[in-house]
VMD Tcl script that draws the C-alpha trace (Angstrom):
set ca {
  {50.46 131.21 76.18}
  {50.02 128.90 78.80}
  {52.70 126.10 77.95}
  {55.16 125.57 74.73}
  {54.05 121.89 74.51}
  {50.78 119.99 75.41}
  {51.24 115.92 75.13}
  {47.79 114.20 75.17}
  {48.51 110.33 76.77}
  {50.55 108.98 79.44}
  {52.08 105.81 78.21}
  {56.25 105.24 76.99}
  {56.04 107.91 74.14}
  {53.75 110.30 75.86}
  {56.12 110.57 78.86}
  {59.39 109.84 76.69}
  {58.65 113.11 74.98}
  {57.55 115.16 78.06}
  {61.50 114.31 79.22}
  {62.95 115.40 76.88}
  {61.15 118.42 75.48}
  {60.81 119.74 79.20}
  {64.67 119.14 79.12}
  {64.86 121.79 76.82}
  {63.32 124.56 79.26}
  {60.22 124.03 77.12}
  {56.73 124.26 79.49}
  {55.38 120.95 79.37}
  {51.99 119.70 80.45}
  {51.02 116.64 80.01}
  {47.67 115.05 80.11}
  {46.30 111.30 81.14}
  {43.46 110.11 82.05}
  {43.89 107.20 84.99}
  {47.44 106.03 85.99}
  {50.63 106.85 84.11}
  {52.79 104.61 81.69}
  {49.99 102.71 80.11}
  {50.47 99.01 79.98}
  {53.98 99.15 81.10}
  {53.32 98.53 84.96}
  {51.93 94.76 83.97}
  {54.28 93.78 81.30}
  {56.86 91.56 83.56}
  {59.36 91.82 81.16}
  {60.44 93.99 78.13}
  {63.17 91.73 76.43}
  {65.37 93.19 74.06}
  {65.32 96.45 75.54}
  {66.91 99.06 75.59}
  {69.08 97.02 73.28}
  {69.26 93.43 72.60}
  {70.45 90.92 74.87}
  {68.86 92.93 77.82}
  {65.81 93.24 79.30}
  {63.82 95.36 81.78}
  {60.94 94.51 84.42}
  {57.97 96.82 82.85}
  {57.00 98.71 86.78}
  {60.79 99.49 86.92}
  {60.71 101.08 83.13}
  {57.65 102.74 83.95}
  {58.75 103.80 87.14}
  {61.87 105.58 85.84}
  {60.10 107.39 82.99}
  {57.31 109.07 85.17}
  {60.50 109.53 87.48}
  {62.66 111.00 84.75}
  {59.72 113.27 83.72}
  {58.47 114.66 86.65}
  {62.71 115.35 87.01}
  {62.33 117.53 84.00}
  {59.62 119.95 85.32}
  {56.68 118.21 82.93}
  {52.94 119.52 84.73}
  {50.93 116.23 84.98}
  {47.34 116.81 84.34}
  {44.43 114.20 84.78}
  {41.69 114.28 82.75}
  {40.25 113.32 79.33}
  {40.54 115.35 76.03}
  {37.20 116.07 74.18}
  {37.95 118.35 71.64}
  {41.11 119.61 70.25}
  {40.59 123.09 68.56}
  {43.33 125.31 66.36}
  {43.60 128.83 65.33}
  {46.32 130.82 63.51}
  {49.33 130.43 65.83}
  {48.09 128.01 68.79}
  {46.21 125.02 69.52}
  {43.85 123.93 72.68}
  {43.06 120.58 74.64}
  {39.72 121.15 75.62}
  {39.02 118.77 78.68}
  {35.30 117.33 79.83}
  {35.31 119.68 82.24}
  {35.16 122.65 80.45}
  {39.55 123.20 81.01}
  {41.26 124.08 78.08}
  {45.03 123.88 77.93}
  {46.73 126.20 75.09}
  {50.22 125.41 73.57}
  {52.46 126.50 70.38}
  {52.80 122.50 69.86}
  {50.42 119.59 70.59}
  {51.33 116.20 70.82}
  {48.83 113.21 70.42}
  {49.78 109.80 72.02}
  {46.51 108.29 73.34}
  {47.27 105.03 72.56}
  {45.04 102.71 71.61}
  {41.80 101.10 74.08}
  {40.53 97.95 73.86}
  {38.06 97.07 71.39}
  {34.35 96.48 72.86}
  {31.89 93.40 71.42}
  {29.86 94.14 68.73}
  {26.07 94.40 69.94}
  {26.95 93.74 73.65}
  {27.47 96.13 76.50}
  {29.17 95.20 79.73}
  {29.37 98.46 81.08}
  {27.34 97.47 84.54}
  {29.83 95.24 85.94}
  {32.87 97.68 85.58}
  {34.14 97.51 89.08}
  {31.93 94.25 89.48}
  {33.14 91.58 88.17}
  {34.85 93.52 84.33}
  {38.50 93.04 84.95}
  {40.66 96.07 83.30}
  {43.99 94.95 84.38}
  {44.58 91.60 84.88}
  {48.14 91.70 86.74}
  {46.87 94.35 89.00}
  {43.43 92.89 90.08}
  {44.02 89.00 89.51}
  {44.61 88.75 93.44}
  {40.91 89.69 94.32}
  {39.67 86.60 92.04}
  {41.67 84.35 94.15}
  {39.78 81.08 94.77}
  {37.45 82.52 92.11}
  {36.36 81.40 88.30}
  {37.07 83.67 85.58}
  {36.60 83.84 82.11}
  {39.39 85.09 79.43}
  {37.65 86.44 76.16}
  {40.57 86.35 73.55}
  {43.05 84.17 72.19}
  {46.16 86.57 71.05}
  {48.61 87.33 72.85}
  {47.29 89.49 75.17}
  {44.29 87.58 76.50}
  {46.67 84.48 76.87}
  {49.03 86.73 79.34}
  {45.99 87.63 81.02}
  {44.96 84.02 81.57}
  {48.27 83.23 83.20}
  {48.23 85.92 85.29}
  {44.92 85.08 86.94}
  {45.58 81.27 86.85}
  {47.81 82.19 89.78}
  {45.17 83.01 91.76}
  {42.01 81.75 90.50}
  {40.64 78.24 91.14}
  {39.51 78.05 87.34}
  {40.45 80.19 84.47}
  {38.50 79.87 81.05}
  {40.05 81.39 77.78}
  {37.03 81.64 75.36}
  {38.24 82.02 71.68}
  {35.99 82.38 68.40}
  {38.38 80.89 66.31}
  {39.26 77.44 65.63}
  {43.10 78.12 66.76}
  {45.08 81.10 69.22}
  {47.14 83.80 67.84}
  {49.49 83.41 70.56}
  {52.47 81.80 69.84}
  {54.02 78.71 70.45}
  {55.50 79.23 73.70}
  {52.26 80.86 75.24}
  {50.18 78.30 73.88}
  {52.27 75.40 76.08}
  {52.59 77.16 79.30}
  {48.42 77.45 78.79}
  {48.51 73.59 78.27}
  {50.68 73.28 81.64}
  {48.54 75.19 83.73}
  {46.45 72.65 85.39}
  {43.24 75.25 85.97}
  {43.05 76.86 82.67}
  {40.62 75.49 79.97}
  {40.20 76.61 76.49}
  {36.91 76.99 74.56}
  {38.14 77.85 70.45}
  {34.82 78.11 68.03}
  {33.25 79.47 70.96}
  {31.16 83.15 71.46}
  {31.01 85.04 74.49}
  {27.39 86.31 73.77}
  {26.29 87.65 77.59}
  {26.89 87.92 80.87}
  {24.46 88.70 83.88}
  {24.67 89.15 87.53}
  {22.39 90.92 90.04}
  {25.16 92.73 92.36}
  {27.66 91.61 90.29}
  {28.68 89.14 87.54}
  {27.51 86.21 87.99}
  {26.95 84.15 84.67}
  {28.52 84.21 81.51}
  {26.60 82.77 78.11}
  {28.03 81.28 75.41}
  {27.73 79.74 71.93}
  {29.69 77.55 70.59}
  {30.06 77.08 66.49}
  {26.93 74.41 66.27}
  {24.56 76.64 67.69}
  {24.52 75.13 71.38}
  {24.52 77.76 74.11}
  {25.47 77.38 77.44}
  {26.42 78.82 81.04}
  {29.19 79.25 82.96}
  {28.98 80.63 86.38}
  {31.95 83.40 86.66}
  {32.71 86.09 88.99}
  {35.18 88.23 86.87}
  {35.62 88.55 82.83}
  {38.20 89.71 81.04}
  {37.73 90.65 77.25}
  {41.00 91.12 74.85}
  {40.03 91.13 71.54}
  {41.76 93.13 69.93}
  {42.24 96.86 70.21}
  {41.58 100.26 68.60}
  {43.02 103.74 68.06}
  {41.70 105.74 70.75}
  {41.22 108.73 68.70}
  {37.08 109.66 68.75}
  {38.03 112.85 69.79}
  {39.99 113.79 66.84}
  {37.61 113.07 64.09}
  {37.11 116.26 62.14}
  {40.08 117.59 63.61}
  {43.66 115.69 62.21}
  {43.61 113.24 59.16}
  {42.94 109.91 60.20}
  {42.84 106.74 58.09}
  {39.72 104.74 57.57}
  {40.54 102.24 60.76}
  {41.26 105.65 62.94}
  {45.15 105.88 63.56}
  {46.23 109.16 62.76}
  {48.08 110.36 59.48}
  {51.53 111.36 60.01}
  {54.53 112.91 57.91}
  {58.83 111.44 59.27}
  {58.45 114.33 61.35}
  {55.49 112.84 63.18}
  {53.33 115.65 62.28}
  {49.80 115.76 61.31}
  {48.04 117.63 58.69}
  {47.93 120.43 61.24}
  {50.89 122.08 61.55}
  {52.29 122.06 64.63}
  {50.04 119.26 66.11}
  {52.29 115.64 65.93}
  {51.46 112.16 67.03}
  {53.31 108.93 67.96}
  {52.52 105.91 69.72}
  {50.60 103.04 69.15}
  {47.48 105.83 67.75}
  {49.57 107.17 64.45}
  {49.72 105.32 61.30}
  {52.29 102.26 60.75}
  {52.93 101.90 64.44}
  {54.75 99.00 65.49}
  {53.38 98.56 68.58}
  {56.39 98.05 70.58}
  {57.92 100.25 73.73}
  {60.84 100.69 71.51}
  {59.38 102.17 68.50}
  {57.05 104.04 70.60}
  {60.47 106.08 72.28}
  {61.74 106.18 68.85}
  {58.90 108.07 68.09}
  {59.16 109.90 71.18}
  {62.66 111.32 70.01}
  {61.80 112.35 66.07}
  {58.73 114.21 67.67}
  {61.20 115.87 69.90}
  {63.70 116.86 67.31}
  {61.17 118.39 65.65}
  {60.06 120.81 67.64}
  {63.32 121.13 68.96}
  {63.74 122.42 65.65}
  {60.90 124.48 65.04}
  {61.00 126.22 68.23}
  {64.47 127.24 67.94}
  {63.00 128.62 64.24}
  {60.50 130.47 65.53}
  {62.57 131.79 68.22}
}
mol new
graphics top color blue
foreach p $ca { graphics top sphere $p radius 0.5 }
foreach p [lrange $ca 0 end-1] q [lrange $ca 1 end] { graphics top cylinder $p $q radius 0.2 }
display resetview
């Protein structure tokens, strides 16, 4: 068998449980597609971590798990999962380019993706104007206008981050009110370039060699324009598990069914993360995770042994 352990996704549990299992002498491979640590890298801060009353800068937390793992002999592998197949005493990652990657024990963490609008594709201005990450790209908009779609959280971060450099930022929210939080929602109101459209749809954008125009519709009806050179959309996100359908139990919004061991209805295949049922969504749950997955095949392995 090729490895002991394949872990599907890169972010805090993914490369928590790498550590740790590798730690064990266990072969390790795991597999991402793009960069390493997920979000981590443009969260400034993680407060109350590792324990409250402390925080941690997000890069440097990143930085030391991909550090820590690497450390521990885990096999990094880029590329994106397709299909994941079992038989009797083994299971394989199957990637899109025909590479599949056998193991005793498979671990899912993909995470979760942003969620796309309904009825609208914005596909032809990735790398033209469709911002991914907003802390890492923000400095090529600078002098720019750019629109936010989103009003959690999330998209409000996003807006402050590219307020810094953009001459106008505009956070577009279908809802009469943001699901930010107080203190979010005041810094927005005390950044002089930022404007916020609530009731309002993004419902196009166009561009010839890149984006160019963004069209909206507000909650009477009216539609308008609004010339932008970079768009960032946050609302809401999904379980990125399309590739498991037919394969591990999900539940009807796609996270994947899991036992206190973290395993699936498949035995030996586990998940954690933000992709699993009654995730948290926090880096601290998602190491928790990290550990009980480890454990358990810890266990088992010593079992079968």
């Amino acid at each position: 068998m090729e490895h002991d352990v394949v872990i599907i996704g890169g972010g805090a549990s993914g490369l928590t449980a790498a550590q740790m299992l590798a730690g064990e002498s266990l072969r390790v491979a795991l597999v991402s597609e793009g960069s390493l640590a997920g979000d981590l890298p443009n969260l400034e801060w993680l407060n109350d971590f590792p324990r409250d009353g402390h925080r941690v800068q997000g890069s440097e937390f990143a930085a030391r798990l991909i550090d820590d793992a690497q450390a521990a002999g885990v096999r990094f592998i880029e590329g994106r999962v397709q299909e994941l197949e079992s038989y009797s005493s083994s299971h394989a990652a199957v990637l899109t380019n025909g590479r599949a990657l056998t193991a005793t024990f498979m671990v899912l963490a993909p995470g979760r993706k942003r969620r796309q609008i309904e009825a609208m594709s914005l596909d032809q201005f990735k790398g033209r104007g469709l911002i991914d990450c907003a802390a890492c790209e923000a400095v090529f908009y600078r002098g720019q206008s750019v629109v936010v779609c989103g009003g959690g959280q999330g998209a409000v971060v996003d807006a402050l981050h590219l307020a810094r450099f953009a001459a106008a930022v505009t956070l577009v929210e279908q809802g009469a009110q943001l699901n930010c939080g107080a203190d979010l929602e005041a810094l927005l109101k005390s950044s002089p370039n930022i404007r916020v459209l609530r009731a309002t749809l993004l419902t196009g954008a166009s561009g010839s060699s890149g984006l160019e125009l963004i069209q909206l519709r507000d909650s009477s009806g009216s539609a308008r324009s609004l010339a932008a050179q970079g768009l960032v959309v946050q609302v809401g996100r999904t379980p990125a598990t399309d590739f498991l359908i037919n394969t591990v139990g999900l539940d009807a919004r796609g996270y994947i069914e899991v036992d206190e061991r973290m395993q699936t209805d498949v035995p030996n295949v586990f998940a954690i993360g933000d992709a699993r049922c009654g995730a948290r969504f926090t880096v601290s749950n998602a190491v928790a995770d990290a550990r009980t997955v480890a454990n358990a095949i810890r266990a088992s392995h010593l079992t079968d042994a």
